[in-house]
C-alpha positions in Angstrom: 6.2 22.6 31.5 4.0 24.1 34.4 2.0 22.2 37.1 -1.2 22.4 35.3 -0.5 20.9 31.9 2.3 18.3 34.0 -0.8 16.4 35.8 -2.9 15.8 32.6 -3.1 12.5 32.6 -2.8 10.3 30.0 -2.5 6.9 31.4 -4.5 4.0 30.2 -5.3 0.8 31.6 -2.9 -1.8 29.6 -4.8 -5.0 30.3 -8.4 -3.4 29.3 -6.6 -1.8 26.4 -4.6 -4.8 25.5 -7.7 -6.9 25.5 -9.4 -4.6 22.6 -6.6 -4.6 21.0 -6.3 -8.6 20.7 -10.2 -8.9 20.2 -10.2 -5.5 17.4 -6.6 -7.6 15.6 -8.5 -11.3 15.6 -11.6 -9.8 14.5 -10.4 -8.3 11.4 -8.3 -11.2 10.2 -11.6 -13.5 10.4 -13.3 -10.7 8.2 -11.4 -10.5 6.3 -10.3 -13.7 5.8 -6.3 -13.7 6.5 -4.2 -15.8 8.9 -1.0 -14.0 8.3 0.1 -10.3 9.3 3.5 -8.6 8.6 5.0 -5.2 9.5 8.0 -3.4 9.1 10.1 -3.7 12.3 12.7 -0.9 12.7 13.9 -1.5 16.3 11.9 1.4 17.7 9.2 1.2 19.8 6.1 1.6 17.6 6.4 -1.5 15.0 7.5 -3.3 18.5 4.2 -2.7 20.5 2.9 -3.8 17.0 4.7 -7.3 17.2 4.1 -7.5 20.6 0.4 -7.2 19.6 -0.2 -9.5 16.9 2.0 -12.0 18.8 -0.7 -12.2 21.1 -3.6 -11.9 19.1 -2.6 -14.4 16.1 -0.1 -16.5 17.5 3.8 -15.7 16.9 3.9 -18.1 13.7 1.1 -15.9 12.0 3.1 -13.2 12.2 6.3 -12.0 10.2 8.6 -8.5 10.8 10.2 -6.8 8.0 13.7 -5.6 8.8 14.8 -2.9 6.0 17.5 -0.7 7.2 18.3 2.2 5.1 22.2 3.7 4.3 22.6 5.3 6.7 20.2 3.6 9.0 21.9 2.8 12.6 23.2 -0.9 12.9 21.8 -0.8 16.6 18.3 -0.4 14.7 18.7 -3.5 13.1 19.9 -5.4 16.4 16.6 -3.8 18.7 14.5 -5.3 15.9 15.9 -9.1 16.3 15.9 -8.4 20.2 12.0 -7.6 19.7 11.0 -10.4 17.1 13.3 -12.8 19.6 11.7 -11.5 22.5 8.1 -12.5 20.7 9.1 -15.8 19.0 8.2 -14.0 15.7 10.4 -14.5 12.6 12.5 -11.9 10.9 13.3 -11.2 7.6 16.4 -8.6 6.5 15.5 -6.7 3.5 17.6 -3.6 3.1 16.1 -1.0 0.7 19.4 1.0 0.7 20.6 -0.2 -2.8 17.2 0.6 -4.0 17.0 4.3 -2.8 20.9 4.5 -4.1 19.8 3.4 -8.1 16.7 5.3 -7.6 18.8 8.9 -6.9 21.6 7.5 -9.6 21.3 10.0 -12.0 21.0 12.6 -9.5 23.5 14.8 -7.3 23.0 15.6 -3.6 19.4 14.9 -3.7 17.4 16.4 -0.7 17.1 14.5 2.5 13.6 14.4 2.3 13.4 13.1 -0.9 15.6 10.7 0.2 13.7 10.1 3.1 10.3 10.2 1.2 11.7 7.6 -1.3 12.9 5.4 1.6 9.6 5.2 3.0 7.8 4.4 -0.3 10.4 1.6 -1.1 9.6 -0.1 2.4 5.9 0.0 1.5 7.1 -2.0 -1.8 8.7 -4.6 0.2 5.8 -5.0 2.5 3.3 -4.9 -0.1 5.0 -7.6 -2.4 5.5 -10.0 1.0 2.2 -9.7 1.2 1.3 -10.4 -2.3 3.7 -13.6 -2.4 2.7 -14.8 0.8 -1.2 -13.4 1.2 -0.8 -11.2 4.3 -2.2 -8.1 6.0 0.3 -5.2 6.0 -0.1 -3.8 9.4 0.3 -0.3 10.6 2.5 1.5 13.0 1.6 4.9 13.2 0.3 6.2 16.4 -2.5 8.9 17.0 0.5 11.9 17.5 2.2 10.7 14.4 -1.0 10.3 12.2 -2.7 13.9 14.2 0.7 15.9 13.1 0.9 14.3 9.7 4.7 13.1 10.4 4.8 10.3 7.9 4.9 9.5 4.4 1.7 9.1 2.4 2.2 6.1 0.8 5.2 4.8 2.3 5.0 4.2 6.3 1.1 5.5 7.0 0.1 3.0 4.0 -1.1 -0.4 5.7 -4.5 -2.6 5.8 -5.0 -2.3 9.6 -3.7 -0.4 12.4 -4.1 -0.8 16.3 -1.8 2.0 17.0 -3.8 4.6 15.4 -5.6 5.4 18.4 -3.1 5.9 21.3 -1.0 8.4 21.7 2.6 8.1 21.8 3.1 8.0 25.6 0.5 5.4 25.2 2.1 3.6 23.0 5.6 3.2 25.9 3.1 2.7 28.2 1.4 -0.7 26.3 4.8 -1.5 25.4 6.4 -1.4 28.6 3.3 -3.7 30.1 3.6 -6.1 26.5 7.1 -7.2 27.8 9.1 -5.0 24.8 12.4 -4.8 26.0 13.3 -1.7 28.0 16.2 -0.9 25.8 13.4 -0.6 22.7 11.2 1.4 24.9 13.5 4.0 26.4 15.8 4.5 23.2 14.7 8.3 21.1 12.3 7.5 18.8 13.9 7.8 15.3 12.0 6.5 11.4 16.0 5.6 11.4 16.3 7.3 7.6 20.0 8.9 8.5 22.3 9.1 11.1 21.3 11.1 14.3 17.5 11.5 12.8 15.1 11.5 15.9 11.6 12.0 15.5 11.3 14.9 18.3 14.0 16.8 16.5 12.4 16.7 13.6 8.9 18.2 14.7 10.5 20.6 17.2 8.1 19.2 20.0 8.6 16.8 22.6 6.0 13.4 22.4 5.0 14.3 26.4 4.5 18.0 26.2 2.7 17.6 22.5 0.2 14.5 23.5 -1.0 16.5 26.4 -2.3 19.3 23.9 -3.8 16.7 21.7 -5.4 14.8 24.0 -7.4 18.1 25.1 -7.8 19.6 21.6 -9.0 16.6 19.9 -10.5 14.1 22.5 -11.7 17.0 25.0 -12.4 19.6 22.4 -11.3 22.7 24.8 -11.1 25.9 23.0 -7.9 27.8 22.4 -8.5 29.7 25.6 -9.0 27.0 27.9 -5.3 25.8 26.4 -3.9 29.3 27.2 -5.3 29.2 30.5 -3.6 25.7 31.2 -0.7 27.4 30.6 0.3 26.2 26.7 1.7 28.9 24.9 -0.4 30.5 21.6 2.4 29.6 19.4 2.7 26.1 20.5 -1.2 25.9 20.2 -0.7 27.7 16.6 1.9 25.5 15.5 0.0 22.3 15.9 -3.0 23.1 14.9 -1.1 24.1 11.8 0.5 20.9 11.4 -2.7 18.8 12.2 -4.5 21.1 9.3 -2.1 20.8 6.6 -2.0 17.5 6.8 -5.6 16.3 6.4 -5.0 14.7 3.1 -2.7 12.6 4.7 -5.7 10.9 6.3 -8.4 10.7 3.7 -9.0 9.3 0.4 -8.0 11.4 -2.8 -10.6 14.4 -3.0 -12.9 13.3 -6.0 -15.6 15.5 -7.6 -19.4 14.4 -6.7 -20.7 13.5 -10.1 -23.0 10.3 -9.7 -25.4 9.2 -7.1 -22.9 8.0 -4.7 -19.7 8.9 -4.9 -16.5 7.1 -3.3 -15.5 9.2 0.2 -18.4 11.7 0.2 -21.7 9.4 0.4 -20.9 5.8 -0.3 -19.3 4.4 3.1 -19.8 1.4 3.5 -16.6 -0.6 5.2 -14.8 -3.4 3.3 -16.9 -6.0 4.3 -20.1 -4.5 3.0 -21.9 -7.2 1.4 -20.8 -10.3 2.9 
């Protein structure tokens, strides 16, 4: 990395940001009319700034985490999440969703790791979405603004939620937050991984390092420089290329199913109005 793009700065100002964060989380449970949140915690760093947060915001006995290692999933995965619900006073619940991904893939042989991965996902959205159901509370999100910008997650399994106060900081943001939260070092140092099979790491997976990548998107997307101004920084055009590639082709990933204007107003093109339109 070369001394220009190495001082771009993406540091934030955890107890302003923090404070929004508590504010944005209470404010949305009053609207919409829930005292009780829950998220999947998987030991990384992400669902643990997310317990950290609604801890604050809600009070630790409003909130629940959903442990739900996979077969292969690491057992030290399963341990970071207690240490972070512990570390919170927030109770955890142990679900694993490994028997359900084996039945699912029963008829099948050596099914793909992404579908396996894929299916995963999806069956952790089931177990959120049903302790939701049983115990009327908000599924909140995890994925933060480099993870929902590149499209690395599964529709309908991990970037399916009701609210999310990640979705706007970056990932270096996100170990920033944490680290000032109180998550424990151990959560906030360790590779981040969606923990699907052993030795998966999220960096490895997109070929890009969090550091180098939130620097490009931080000037692409919230300073709009031009693919020149990138080049003259220093990035190389096939970097540049290859994300703006990957934040294209995964647009659907962040909007509502494409549906043909017909009527006067039409769901996702001219009627949006937010969910508490009305009251």
């Amino acid at each position: 990395m070369n001394e220009k793009v190495a001082k771009i700065d993406l540091s934030l100002d955890p107890a302003v940001t923090a404070g929004l964060l508590f504010t944005f989380l209470a404010d949305q449970f009053q609207k919409k009319g829930f005292t009780q949140a829950v998220l999947g915690v998987s030991g990384g760093v992400d669902s643990a700034l997310g317990i950290a947060l609604l801890a604050n915001a809600l009070g630790s006995k409003h909130v629940t985490g959903l442990a739900m290692p996979a077969l292969e999933s690491n057992p030290e995965s399963l341990a970071d999440a207690r240490l972070v619900c512990s570390t919170f006073d927030v109770p955890l619940v142990v679900a694993p969703i490994g028997p359900l991904v084996r039945e699912f893939f029963a008829n099948e042989k050596n099914p793909d790791r992404v579908r396996i991965g894929n299916a995963a996902a999806r069956m952790r959205m089931i177990r959120l979405y049903d302790f939701s159901t049983k115990h009327r509370a908000l599924v909140i999100g995890t994925s933060n603004k480099t993870e929902l910008l590149l499209g690395y997650g599964t529709w309908h399994g991990d970037l399916a939620c009701s609210i999310n106060p990640l979705g706007d900081l970056y990932k270096t943001q996100v170990w920033q937050l944490a680290d000032w939260l109180g998550v424990p070092e151990r959560v906030v140092a360790k590779p981040p991984s969606a923990d699907l099979w052993k030795g998966q790491t999220d960096e490895g997976e997109l070929g890009l390092t969090y550091v180098e990548v939130d620097r490009l998107l931080y000037l692409l997307i919230d300073r709009d420089y031009s693919i020149s101004s990138l080049l003259d920084l220093g990035f190389s055009r096939a970097f540049i290329d290859r994300v703006i590639d990957l934040i294209s082709r995964s647009q659907f990933k962040r909007a509502l199913p494409v549906i043909p204007k017909i009527s006067m107003k039409t769901v996702g093109i001219d009627f949006h109005f937010t969910r508490d339109w009305g009251k």
